[in-house]
C-alpha positions as CSV (number, residue, x, y, z in Angstrom):
1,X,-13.0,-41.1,-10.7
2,X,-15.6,-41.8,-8.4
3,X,-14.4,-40.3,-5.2
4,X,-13.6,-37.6,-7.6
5,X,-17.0,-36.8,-9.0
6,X,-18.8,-37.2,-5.6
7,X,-15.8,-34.7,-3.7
8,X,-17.3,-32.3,-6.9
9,X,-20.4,-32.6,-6.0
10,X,-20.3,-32.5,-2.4
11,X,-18.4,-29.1,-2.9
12,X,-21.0,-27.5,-5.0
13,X,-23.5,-28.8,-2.3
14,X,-21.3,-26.5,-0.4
15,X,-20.9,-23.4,-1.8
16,X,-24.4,-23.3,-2.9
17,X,-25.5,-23.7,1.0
18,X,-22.8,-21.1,1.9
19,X,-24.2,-18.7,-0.9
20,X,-27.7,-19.3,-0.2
21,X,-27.9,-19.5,3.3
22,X,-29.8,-17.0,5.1
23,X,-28.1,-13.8,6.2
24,X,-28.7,-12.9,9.8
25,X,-31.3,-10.0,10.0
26,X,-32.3,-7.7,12.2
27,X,-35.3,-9.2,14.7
28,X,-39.2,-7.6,14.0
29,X,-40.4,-5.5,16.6
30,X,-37.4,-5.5,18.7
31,X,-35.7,-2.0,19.3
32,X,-32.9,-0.6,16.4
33,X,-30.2,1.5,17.0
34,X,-29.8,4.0,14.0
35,X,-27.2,6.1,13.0
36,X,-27.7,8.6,10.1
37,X,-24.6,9.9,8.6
38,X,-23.7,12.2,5.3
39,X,-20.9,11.5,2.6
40,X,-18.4,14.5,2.8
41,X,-17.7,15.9,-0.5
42,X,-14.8,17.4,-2.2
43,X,-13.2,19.0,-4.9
44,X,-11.3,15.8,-5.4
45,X,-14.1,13.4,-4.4
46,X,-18.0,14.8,-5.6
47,X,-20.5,12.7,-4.8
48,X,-22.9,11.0,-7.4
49,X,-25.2,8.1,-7.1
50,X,-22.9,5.9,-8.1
51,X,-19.9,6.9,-5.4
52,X,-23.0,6.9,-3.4
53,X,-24.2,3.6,-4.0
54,X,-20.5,2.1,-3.7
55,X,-19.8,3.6,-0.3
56,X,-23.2,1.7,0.8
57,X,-21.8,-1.5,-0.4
58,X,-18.4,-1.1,1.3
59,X,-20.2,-0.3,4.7
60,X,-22.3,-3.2,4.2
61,X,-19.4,-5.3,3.9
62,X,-17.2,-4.1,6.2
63,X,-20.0,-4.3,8.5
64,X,-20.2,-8.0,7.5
65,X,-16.6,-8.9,8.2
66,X,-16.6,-7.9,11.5
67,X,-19.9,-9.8,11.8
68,X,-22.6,-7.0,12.6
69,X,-25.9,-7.9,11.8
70,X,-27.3,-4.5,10.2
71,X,-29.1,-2.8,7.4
72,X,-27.4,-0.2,5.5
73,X,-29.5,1.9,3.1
74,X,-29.1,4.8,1.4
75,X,-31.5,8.3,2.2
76,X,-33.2,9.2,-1.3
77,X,-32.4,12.7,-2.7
78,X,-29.6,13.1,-0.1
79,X,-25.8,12.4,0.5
80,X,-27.4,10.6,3.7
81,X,-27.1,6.7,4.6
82,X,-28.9,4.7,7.6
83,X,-27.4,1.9,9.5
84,X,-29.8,0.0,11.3
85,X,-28.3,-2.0,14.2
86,X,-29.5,-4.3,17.2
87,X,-30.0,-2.0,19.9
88,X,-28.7,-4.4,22.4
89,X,-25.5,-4.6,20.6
90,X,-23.4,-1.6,22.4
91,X,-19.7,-3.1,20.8
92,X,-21.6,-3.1,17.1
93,X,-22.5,0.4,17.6
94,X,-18.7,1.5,18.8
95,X,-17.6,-0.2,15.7
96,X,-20.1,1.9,13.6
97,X,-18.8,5.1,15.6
98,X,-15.4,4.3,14.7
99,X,-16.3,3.3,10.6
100,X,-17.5,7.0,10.9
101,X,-15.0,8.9,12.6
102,X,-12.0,6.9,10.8
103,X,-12.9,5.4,7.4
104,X,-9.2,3.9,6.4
105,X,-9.6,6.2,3.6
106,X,-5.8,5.7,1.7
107,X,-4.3,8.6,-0.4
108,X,-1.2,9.5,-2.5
109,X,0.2,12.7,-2.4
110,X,3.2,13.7,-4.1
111,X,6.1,15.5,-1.8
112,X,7.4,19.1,-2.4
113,X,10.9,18.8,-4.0
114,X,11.9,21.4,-2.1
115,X,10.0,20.6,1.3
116,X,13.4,19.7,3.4
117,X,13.8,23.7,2.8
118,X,10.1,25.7,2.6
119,X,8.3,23.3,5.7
120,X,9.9,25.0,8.6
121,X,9.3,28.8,6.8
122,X,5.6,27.6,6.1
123,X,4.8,26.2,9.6
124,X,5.7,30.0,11.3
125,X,4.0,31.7,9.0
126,X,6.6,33.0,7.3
127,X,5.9,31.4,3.5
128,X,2.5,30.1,1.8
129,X,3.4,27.3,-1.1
130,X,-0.3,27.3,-2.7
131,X,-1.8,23.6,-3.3
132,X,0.6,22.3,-0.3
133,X,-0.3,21.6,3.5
134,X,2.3,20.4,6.6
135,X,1.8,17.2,7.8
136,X,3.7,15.0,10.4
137,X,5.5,11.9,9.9
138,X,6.7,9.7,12.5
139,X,9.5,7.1,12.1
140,X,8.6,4.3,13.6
141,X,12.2,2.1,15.5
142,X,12.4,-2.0,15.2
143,X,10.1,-2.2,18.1
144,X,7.1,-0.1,16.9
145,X,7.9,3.1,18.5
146,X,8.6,6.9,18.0
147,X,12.4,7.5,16.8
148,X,11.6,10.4,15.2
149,X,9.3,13.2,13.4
150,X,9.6,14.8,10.2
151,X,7.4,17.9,8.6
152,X,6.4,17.1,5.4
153,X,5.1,19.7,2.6
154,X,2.8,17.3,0.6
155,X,-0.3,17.9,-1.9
156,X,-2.9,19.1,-0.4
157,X,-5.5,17.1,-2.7
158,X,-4.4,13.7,-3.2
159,X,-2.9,12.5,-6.8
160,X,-4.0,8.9,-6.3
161,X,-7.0,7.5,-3.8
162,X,-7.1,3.5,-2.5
163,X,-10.6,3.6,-4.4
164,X,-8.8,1.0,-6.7
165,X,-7.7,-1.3,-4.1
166,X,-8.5,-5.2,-5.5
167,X,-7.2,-7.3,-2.1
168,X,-4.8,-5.7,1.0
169,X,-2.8,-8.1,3.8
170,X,-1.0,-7.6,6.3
171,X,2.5,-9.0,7.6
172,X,5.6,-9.6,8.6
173,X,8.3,-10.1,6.2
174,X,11.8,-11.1,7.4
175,X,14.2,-7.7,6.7
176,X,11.6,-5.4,5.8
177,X,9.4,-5.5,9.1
178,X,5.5,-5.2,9.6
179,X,4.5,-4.3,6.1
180,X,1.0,-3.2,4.1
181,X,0.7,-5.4,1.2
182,X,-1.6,-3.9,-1.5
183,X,-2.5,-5.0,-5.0
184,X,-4.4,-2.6,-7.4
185,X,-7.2,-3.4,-10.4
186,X,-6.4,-3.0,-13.5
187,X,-6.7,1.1,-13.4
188,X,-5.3,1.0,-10.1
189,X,-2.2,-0.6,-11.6
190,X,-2.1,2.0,-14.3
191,X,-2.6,5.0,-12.5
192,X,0.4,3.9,-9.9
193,X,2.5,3.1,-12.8
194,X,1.8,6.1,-13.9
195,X,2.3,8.0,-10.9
196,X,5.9,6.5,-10.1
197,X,7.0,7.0,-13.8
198,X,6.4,10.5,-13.7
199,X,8.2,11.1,-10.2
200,X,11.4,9.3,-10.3
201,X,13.2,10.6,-7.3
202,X,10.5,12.1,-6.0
203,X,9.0,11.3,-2.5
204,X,5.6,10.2,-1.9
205,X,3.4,10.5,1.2
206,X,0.8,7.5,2.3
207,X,-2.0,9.1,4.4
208,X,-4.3,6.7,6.2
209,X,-7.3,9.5,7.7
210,X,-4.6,12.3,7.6
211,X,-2.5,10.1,9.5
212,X,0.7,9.8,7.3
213,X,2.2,6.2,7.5
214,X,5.7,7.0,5.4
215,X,6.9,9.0,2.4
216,X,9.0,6.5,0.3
217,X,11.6,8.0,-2.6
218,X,10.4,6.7,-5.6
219,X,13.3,5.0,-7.5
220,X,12.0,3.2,-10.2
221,X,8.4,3.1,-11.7
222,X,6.4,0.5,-10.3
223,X,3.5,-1.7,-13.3
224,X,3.5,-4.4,-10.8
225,X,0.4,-3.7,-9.3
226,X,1.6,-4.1,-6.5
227,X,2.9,-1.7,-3.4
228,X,4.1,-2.4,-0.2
229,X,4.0,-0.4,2.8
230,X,5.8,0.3,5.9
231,X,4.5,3.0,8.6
232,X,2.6,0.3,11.1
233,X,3.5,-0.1,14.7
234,X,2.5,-3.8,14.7
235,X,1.2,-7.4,12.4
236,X,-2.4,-6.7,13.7
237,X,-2.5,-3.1,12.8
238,X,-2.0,-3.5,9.6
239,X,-3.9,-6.9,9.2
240,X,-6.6,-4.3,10.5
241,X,-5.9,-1.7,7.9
242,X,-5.6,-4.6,5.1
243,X,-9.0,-5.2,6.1
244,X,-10.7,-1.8,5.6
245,X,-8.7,-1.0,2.7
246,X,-9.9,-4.5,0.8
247,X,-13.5,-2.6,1.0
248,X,-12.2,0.9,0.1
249,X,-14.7,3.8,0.8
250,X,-14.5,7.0,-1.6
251,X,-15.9,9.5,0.9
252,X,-15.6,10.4,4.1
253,X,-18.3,10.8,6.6
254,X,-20.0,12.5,10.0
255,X,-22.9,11.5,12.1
256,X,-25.7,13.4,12.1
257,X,-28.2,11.9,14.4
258,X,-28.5,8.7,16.7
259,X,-30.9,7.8,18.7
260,X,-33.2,4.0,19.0
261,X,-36.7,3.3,17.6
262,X,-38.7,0.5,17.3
């Protein structure tokens, strides 16, 4: 009982050093590398302070897991954010360059029943399906590479976003391949339930920044919570994806101005 109540306390000890500990910050008086950069907006995704204030929280954190000292604040009375780095940290700032330029922002769109048919009339021009766009999908072989590519006719805005994401991972499971593991929140869970129920036998397309990583036939409705997804070349890919998608962003973004200060 001893050994018990002293393992207790020596754990608390613990996590209250881990939670208190000082987070690293950027030094006084030596030079910063800024970035400023604006939330796109959509018809799908407006911006509000809220969206606003999440999508600083998620950079912040991403930021964090790949162990970036930085400050991350939002412009008032704009759809701006600043990310302070160290200016002598030239990876950090590729990393920021690439948070910018690809997000890991994860949609749902539904696939044209009649796509197989219309995508090869709508890619010369020769038919317009309104609310649709052409994308590419290519099917990846046991080894990771190209076998194939398929046009797809999917939803141009998407029916479901990763906003609602709880925890990703990444692996390899034994007959399936490399997979994308994700588990939704509560109204995650419900709008995917949802969204399989109403399109049994339907296709779906998942789209990683436009890139579309495979269009599964729904078969049954799904109130697990839970998807999994196939689409990467390799275990760290989408161990890297898992990553970004466990701190989802709702908005896309450009880069407006860089430059050091002190």
């Amino acid at each position: 009982m001893k050994l018990f109540a002293f393992l207790s306390v020596g754990f608390l000890i613990a996590a209250a050093a881990i939670y208190l500990w000082p987070k690293p910050k950027l030094v006084e008086g030596a030079p910063v590398r800024e970035f400023i950069i604006e939330l796109i907006e959509t018809e799908s995704h407006p911006i509000t302070e809220n969206t606003k204030s999440a999508q600083v929280k998620m950079i912040r954190l991403r930021l964090h897991h790949a162990k970036i000292t930085n400050e991350v604040l939002p412009v008032p009375d704009t759809h701006q954010i600043l990310i302070r780095l160290n200016e002598a940290d030239p990876a950090a700032h590729d990393e920021v360059r690439k948070l910018i330029t690809h997000p890991r922002i994860l949609t749902f769109h539904l696939v044209h029943p009649d796509s197989e048919r219309l995508v090869d009339a709508v890619v010369a021009g020769e038919e317009f399906v309104a609310g649709y766009k052409v994308v590419e999908l290519n099917h990846l072989d046991e080894d990771g590479a190209i076998s194939s590519t398929e046009n797809l006719l999917i939803t141009r805005h998407p029916d479901m976003d990763g906003s609602t994401i709880k925890s990703a991972d990444g692996e390899f499971i034994i007959g399936q391949g490399v997979m994308l593991i994700l588990n939704f929140n509560k109204e995650g869970t419900q709008k995917f339930f949802e969204l399989t129920r109403d399109n049994v036998g339907s296709r779906i397309a998942i789209v990683i920044d436009k890139k579309v990583l495979t269009a599964p036939t729904v078969m049954l409705p799904i109130a697990s919570g839970r998807a999994n997804i196939s689409g990467m070349a390799s275990e760290a890919e989408a161990q890297t994806l898992a990553s970004a998608l466990g701190s989802p962003l709702q908005h896309r973004m450009k880069l407006l101005k860089e430059h050091t200060t002190k």
